[in-house]
C-alpha positions in Angstrom: 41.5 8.7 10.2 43.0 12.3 10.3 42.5 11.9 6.4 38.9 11.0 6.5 38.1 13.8 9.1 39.6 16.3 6.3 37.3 14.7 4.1 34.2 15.4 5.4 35.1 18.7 6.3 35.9 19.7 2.6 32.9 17.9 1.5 30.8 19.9 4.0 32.6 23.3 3.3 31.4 22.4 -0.6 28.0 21.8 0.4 27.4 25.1 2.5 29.2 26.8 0.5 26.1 25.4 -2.7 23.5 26.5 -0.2 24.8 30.2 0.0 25.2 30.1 -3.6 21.0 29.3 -3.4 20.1 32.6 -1.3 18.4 34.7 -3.8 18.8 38.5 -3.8 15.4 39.3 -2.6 14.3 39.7 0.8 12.2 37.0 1.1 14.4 33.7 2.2 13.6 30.5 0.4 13.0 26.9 2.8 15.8 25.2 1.9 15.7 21.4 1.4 18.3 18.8 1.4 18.0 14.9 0.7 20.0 12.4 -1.0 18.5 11.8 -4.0 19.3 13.6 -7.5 17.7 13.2 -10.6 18.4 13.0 -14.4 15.3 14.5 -16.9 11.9 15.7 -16.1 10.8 12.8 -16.8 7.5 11.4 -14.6 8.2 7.7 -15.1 11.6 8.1 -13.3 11.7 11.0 -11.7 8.2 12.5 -10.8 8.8 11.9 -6.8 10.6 15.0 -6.9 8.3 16.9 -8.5 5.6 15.3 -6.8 7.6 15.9 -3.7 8.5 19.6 -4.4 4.6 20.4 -4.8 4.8 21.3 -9.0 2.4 18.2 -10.5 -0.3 16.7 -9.3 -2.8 13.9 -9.6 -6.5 13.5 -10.2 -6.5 12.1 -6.8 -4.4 12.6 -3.5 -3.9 10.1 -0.6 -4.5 12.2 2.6 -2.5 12.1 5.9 -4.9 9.0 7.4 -3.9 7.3 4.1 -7.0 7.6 2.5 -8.0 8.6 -1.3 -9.2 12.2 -1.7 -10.2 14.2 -4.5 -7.2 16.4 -6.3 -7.7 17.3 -10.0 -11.2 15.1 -9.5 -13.7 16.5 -7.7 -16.0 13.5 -7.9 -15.7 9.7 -9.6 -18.3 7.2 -10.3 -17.9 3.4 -11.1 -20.4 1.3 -13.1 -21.6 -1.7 -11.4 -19.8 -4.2 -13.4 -16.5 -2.1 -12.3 -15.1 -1.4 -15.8 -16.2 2.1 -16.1 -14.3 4.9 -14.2 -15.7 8.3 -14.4 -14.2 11.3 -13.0 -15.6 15.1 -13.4 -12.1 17.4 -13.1 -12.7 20.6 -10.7 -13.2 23.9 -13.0 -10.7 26.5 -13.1 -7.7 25.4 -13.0 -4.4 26.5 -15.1 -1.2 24.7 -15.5 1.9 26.8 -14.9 2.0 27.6 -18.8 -1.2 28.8 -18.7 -2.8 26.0 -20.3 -6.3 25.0 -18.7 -7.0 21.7 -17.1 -9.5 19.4 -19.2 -10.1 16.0 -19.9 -8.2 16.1 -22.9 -5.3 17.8 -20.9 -5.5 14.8 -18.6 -5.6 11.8 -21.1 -2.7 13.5 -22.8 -1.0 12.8 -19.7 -2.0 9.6 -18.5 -1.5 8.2 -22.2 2.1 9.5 -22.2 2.3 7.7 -18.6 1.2 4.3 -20.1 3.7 4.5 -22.9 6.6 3.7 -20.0 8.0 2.1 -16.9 4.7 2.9 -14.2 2.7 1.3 -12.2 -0.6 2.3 -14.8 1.2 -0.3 -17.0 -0.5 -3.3 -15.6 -3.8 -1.7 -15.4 -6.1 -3.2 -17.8 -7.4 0.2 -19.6 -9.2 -0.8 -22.4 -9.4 2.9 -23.7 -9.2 6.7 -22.0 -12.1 9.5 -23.8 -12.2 12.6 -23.1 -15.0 15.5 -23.4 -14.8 18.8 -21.7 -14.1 18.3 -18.0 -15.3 14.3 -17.7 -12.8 11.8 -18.1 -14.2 7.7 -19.0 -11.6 5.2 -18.3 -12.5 1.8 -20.0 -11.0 -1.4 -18.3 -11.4 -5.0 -19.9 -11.5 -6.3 -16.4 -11.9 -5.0 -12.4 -9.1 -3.5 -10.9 -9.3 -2.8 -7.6 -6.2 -0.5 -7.0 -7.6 1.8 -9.4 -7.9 4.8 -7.1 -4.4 4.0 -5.5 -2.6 4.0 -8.8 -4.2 7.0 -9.6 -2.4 8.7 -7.5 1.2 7.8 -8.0 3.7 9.7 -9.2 4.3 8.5 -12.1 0.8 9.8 -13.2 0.7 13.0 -12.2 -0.9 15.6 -14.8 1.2 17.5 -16.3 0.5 20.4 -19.5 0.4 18.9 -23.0 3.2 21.5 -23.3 5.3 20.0 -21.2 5.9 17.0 -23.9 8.0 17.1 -27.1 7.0 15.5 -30.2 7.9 11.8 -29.1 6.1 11.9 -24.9 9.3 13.1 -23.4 8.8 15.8 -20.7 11.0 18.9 -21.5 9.4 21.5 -20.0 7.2 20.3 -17.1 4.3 22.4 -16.1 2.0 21.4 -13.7 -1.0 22.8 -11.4 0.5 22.5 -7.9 1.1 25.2 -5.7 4.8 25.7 -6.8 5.9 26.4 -10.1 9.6 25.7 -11.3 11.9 28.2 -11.3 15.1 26.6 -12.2 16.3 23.2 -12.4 19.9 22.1 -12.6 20.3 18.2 -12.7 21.3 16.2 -10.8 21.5 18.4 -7.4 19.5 21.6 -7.7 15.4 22.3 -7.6 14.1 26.1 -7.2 10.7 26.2 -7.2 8.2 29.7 -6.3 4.4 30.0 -5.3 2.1 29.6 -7.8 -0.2 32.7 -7.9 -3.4 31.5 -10.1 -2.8 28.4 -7.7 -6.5 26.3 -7.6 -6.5 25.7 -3.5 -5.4 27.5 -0.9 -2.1 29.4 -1.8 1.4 28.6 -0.6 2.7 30.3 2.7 6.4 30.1 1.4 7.1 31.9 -1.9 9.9 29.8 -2.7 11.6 26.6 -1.8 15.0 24.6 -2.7 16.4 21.7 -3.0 19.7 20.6 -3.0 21.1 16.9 -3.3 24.0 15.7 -1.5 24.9 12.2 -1.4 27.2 12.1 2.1 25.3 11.8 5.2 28.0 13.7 7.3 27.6 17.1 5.0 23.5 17.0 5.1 23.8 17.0 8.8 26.5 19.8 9.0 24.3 21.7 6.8 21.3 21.1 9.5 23.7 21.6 12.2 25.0 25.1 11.0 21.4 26.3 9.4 22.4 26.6 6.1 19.3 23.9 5.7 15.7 24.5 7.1 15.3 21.2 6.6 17.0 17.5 6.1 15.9 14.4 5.2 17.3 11.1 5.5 20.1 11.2 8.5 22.0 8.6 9.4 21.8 7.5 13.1 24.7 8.4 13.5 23.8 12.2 12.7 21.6 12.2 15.6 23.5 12.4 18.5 25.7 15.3 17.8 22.2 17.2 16.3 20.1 16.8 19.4 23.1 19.1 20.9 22.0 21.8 18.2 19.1 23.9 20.2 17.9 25.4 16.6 17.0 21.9 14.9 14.5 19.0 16.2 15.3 15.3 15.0 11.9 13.9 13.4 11.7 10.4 13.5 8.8 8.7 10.8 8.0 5.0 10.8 7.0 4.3 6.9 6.2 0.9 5.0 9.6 0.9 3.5 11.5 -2.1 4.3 15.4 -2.7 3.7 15.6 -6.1 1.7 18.1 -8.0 -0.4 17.3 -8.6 -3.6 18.7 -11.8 -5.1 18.9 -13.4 -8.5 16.7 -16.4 -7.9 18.4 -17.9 -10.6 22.0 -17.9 -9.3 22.8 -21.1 -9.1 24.2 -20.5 -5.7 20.6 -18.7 -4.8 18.2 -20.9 -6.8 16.4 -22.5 -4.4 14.2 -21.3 -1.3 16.3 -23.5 1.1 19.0 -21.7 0.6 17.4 -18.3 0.8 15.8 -19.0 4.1 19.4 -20.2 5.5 20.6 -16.1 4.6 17.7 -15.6 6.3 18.2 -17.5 9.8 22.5 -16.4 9.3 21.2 -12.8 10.0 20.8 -10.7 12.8 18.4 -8.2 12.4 18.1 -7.0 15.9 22.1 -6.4 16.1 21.1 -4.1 12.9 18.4 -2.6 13.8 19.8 -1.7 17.6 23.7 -1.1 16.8 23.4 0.3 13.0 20.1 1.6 12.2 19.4 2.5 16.4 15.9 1.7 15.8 15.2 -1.0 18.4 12.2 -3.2 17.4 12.1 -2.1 14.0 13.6 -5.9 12.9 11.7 -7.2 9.8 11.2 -11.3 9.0 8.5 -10.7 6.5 8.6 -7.9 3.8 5.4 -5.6 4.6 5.4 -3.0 7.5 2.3 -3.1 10.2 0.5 -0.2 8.8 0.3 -2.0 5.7 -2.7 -3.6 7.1 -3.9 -6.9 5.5 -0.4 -7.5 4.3 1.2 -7.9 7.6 1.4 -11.3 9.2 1.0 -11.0 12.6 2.2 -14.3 14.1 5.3 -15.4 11.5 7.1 -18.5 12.8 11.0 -17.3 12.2 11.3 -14.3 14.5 15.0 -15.0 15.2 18.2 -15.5 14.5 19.7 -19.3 13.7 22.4 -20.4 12.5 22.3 -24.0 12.8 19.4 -24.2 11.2 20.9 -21.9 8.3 24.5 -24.2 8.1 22.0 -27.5 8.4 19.7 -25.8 5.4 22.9 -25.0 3.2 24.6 -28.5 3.8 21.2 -30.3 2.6 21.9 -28.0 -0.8 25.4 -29.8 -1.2 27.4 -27.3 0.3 30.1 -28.7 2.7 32.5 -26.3 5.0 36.2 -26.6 3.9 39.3 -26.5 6.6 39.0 -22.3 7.0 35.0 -22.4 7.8 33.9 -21.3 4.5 31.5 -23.1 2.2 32.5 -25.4 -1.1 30.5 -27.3 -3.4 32.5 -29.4 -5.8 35.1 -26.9 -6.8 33.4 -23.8 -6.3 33.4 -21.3 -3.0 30.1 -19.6 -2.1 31.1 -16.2 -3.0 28.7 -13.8 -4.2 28.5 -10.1 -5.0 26.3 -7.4 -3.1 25.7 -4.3 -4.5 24.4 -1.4 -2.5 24.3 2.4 -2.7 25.6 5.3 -0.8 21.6 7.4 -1.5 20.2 6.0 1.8 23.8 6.7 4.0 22.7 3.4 6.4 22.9 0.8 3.5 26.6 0.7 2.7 27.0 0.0 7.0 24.5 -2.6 6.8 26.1 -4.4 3.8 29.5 -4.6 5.7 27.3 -6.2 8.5 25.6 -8.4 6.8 29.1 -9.3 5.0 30.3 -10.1 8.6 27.1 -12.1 9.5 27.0 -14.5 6.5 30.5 -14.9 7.0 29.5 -17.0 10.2 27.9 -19.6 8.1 30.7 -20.0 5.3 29.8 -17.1 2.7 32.4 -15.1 1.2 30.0 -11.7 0.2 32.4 -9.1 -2.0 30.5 -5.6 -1.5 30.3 -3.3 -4.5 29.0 0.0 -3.0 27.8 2.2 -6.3 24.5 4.4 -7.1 21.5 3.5 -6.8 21.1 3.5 -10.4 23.2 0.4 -10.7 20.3 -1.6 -9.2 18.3 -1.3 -12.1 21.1 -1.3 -14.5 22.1 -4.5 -13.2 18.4 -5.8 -12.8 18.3 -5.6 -16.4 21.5 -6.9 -17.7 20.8 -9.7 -15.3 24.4 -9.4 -13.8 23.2 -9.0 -10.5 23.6 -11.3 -7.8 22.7 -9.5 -4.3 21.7 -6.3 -3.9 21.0 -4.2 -0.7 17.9 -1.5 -1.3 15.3 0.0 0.9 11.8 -0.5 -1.0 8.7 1.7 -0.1 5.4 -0.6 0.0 3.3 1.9 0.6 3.8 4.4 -2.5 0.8 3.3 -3.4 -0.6 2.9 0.1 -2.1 -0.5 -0.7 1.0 -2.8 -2.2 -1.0 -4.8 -4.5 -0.8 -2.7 -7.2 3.3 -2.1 -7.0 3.2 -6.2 -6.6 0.7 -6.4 -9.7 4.0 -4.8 -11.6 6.4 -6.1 -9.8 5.7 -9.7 -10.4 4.3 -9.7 -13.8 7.0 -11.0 -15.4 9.2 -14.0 -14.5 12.1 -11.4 -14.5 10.5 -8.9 -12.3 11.4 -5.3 -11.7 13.9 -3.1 -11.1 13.6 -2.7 -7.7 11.7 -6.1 -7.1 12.3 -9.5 -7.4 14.7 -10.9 -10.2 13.7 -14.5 -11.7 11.3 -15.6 -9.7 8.0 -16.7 -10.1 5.1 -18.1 -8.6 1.6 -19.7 -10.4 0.1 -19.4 -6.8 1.0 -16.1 -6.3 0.4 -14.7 -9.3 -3.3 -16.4 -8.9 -3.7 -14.9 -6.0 -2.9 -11.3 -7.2 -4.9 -11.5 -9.9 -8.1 -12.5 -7.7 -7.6 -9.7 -5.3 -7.5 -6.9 -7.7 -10.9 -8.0 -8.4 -12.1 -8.9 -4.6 -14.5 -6.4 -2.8 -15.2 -8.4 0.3 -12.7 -7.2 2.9 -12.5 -10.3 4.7 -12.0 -12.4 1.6 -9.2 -9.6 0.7 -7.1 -10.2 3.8 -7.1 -13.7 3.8 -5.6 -13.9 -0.1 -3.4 -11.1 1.0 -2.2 -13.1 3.8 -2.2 -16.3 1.5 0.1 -14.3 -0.8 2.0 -12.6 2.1 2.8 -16.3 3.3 4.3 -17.5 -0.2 6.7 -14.9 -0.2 7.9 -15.2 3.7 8.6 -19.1 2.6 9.9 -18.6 -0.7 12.1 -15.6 0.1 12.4 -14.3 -3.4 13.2 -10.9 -1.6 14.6 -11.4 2.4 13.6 -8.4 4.4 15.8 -6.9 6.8 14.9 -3.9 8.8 11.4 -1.6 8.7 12.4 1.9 8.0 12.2 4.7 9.7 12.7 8.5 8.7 15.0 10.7 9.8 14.1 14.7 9.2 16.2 17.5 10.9 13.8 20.6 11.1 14.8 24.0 11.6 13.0 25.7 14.5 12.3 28.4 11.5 10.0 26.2 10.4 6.5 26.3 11.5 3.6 23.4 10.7 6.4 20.8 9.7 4.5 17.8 8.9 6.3 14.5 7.0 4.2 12.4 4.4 5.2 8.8 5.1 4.2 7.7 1.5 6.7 9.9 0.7 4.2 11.2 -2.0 4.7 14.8 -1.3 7.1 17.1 1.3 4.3 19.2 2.2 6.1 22.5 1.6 2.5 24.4 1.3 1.5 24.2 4.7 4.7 25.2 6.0 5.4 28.7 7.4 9.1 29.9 7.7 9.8 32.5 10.7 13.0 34.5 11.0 
């Protein structure tokens, strides 16, 4: 233990000792931001949240604090009555960071370069994008419904046609938002500064950074000792010893993010929904929620969060833990329990492999939980704790078995289009499902990204919603819930729980 301690204190003493490093010579301080997640390229397909995040891109459209769409880069939209025709007039005046002005031709460059990779604008039907002075016509062979929602995701944010080299990759990324970048040093370090010829109302702050660090323990030293204005994504287990610090208020966010395992639904061992529902009824989500993630009440049986609307199922008939019903469900899939408790079929032992990542500091501890949980029914689970960039890896390379990941719903604030890309293919997506397919469902999705009617919307949303809480292609876990330590510096804090954009403009910083 002594060791560990030592540990965390070096690993801290590193961290502050980065942030100091960050204070610039001038008088004027910068907000300084720490989270866990670094990236790799200025590439929008992978990692525009940060730049969406840190206020330098934006979209032709925004989604406001009641979750609604509002103009952005479009000032107006209009939709022909068969719903194939998008047009949206762009607001006048406005530079990107390079000086380059914002047209239509500006804007298809962008969104074109955003259909050529991984996005949720893939599985739009655009038929074709023209472009003349400031109005932008997007063609679609069929309605889509999510249009507006899609529109303004990350991953198609506007960004300069200088930002681009010869082959679509982003190099140089200059956008219109109220902060420009100042200096970028992957994985761990953003510095961005106000944006003078800025379109809307000008930044308070003049400049802000951001630092990554992966251990929960140092982010909250950091909070704890000021060297951060603010933190996001605290472990519980942060809190206690921060609510001591007078300087620093604990900001707690409910958000449609859910903590799931994702399975390969074509592991033998995983293949059919029986056996998925027994993991299911083995777990007990309220001893997570109330011991690990000390959220009472924020236990999840089906994957999308209340505010996610017509998604959510309000009466769901498994609310609780079972484990009869989970050893009866495993034993009518040929699995019998051996003289030590643990399950065999034939010659081979349940054992499988969860994979999880150290990003979102809660995950590892709920691994090791739900290790010891599904241990009760006869499961040997091997925990492989890595980054979160092996999820995808191993999505793709189809060598994964379990994986533990915390999934936002709502970065699109309606689901159906993340679902629309998420289940388009019988392999699925990175940080979706993996083998798994349904004709139903799929139907189902297809018909709601064309439905108007409300009412007929939520009842093929529920329809769909249903499927998936029977099937259990993904098995939820907990809802999440935000964490932020804020400075007493700060003034106007305010947290986006799409987690679309930190909100950095608004905020004033007070010595």
């Amino acid at each position: 233990m002594k060791n560990r301690i030592v540990g965390v204190a070096v690993v801290a003493a590193i961290a502050v000792l980065a942030f100091n490093q960050l204070k610039p010579s001038s008088e004027t301080p910068p907000l300084r931001i720490s989270g866990p997640f670094e990236f790799s390229s200025q590439d929008l397909s992978k990692d525009g949240y940060m730049f969406t995040r840190m206020q330098v891109v934006e979209a032709l459209v925004a989604i406001n604090k009641k979750g609604q769409v509002e103009p952005q880069l479009a000032t107006q939209w209009t939709v022909s009555p068969d719903d194939l025709t998008w047009t949206f007039t762009l607001r006048d005046g406005v530079t990107f960071h390079d000086g380059a002005q914002l047209d239509a031709a500006a804007v298809k460059n962008a969104l074109v370069n955003a259909m050529n990779k991984p996005g949720v604008i893939k599985r739009v039907p655009i038929e074709s994008i023209a472009a003349e002075g400031n109005e932008l016509t997007i063609q679609l062979s069929k309605p889509y419904n999510p249009m507006l929602t899609v529109l303004a995701h990350y991953t198609v944010a506007i960004a300069s046609p200088g930002s681009y080299d010869e082959s679509g990759v982003a190099t140089s990324l200059a956008g219109t938002g109220p902060y420009k970048i100042e200096q970028l040093v992957p994985p761990h370090k953003i510095h961005v500064t106000r944006n003078e010829q800025y379109w809307g109302e000008p930044a308070k702050i003049e400049k802000a950074h951001y630092l990554a660090g992966h251990r929960a323990e140092s982010r909250a030293l950091l909070a704890q000792s000021g060297q951060a204005d603010i933190v996001y994504t605290l472990d519980p287990a942060s809190i206690a010893p921060l609510q001591q610090t007078e300087s620093v208020e604990i900001v707690r966010e409910s958000i449609p993010r859910t903590i799931l395992l994702k399975l390969n639904n074509e592991h033998p061992y995983l293949n059919s929904f029986q056996t998925r529902q027994a993991l299911s009824l083995a777990l007990d989500r309220s001893g997570i929620s109330q011991q690990i993630i000390r959220m009472p009440g924020s236990e999840a049986y089906q994957l999308f969060a209340p505010s996610l609307g017509a998604w959510h199922i309000e009466k769901l008939a498994e609310t609780s833990r079972d484990l009869e019903k989970a050893k009866q469900l495993l034993a009518s899939q040929g699995w019998d329990e051996n003289a030590q408790g643990m399950l065999e079929r034939g010659d081979e032992a349940f054992v499988i492999n969860l994979t999880t990542y150290s990003d979102r500091p809660e995950l590892p501890v709920v691994a090791t939980a739900i290790q010891a949980q599904l241990k009760e029914v006869g499961i040997q689970v091997d925990i492989s704790i890595d980054n979160s960039s092996a999820i995808p890896a191993k999505h793709q390379d189809g060598t994964i078995e379990l994986a533990l990941v915390a999934r936002n719903f709502g970065a699109t604030v309606d689901p159906l289009a993340l679902l629309l890309k998420d289940f388009a293919e019988h392999k699925g997506s990175d940080w979706g499902p993996t083998n798994w397919s349904s004709t139903e469902f799929n139907a189902l999705l297809n018909s709601l990204s064309a439905t108007k009617d409300s009412n007929s919307y939520q009842q093929q949303a529920q329809k769909a919603s249903h499927i998936l809480a029977k099937e259990m292609p993904l098995i939820p876990i907990t809802f999440y819930t935000q964490l932020v330590a804020v400075n007493e510096k700060v003034g106007n804090f305010s947290f986006d729980p799409f987690e679309i954009n930190y909100r950095i403009s608004e905020m004033t910083l007070n010595d």
